[in-house]
C-alpha positions as CSV (number, residue, x, y, z in Angstrom):
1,X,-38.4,17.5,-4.9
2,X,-37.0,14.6,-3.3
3,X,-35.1,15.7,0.1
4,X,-31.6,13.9,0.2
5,X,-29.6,13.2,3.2
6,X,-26.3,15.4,2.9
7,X,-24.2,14.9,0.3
8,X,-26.4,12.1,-1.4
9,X,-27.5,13.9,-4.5
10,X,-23.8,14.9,-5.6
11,X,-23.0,11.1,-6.0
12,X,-26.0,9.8,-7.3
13,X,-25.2,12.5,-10.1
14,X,-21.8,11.4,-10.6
15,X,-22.9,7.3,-9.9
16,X,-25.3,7.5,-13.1
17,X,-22.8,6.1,-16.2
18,X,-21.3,8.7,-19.0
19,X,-20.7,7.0,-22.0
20,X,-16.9,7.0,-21.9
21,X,-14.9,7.9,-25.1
22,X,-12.2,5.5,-26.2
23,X,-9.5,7.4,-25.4
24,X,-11.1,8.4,-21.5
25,X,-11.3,4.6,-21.5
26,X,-7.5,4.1,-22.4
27,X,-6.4,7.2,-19.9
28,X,-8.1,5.3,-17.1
29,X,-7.2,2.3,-18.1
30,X,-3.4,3.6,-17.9
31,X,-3.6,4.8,-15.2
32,X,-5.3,1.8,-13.1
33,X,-2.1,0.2,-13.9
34,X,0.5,2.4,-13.2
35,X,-1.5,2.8,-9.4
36,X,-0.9,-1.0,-9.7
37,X,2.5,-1.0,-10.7
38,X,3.4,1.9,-8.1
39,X,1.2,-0.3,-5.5
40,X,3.3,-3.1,-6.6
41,X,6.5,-1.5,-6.4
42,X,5.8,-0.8,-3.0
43,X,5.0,-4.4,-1.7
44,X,7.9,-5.2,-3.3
45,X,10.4,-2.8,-1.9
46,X,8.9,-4.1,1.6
47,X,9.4,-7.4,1.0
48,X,12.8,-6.8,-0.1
49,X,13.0,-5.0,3.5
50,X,11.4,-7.2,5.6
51,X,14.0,-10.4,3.8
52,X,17.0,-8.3,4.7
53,X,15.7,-7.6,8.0
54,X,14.9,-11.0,9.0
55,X,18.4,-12.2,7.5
56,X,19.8,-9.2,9.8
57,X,17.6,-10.6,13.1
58,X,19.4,-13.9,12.6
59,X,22.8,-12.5,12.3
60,X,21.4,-10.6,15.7
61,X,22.0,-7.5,14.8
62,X,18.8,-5.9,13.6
63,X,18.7,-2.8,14.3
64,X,15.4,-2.6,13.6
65,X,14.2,-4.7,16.4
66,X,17.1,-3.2,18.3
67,X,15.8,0.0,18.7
68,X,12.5,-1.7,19.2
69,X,14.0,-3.1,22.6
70,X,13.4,-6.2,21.0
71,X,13.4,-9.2,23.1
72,X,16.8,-9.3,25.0
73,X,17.4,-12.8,24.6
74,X,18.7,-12.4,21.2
75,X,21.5,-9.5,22.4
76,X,22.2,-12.0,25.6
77,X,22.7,-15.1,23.2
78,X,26.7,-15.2,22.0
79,X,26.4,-14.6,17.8
């Protein structure tokens, strides 16, 4: 018998292709997606963030970067 380095013969098992069944191929299918759509979601929710809290830094009052100690310039600067 072949010797495999550990841990090797467990995924060349699972690496060789089952024939899928329609509906296994529609349940992974769905739920590629909604990883996407959660994935998505995300990125959007930070953007959204990362908008307000530039908007915020140029009102200077982020207090995001505030409790950064962000560059004291901006608190120094009248605004």
């Amino acid at each position: 018998m072949l010797e495999y380095p550990r841990g090797q013969r467990k995924t060349l098992k699972l690496n060789k292709r089952r024939k899928m069944s329609f509906l296994d191929q529609r349940k992974a299918l769905r739920a590629k997606q909604n990883c996407m759509r959660r994935f998505l979601v995300e990125w959007n929710y930070q953007m959204r963030m990362a908008v307000v809290c530039s908007w915020w830094t140029s009102r200077k009052k982020c207090w995001m970067m505030r409790h950064r100690g962000a560059r004291r310039s901006v608190w120094s600067e009248k605004g």
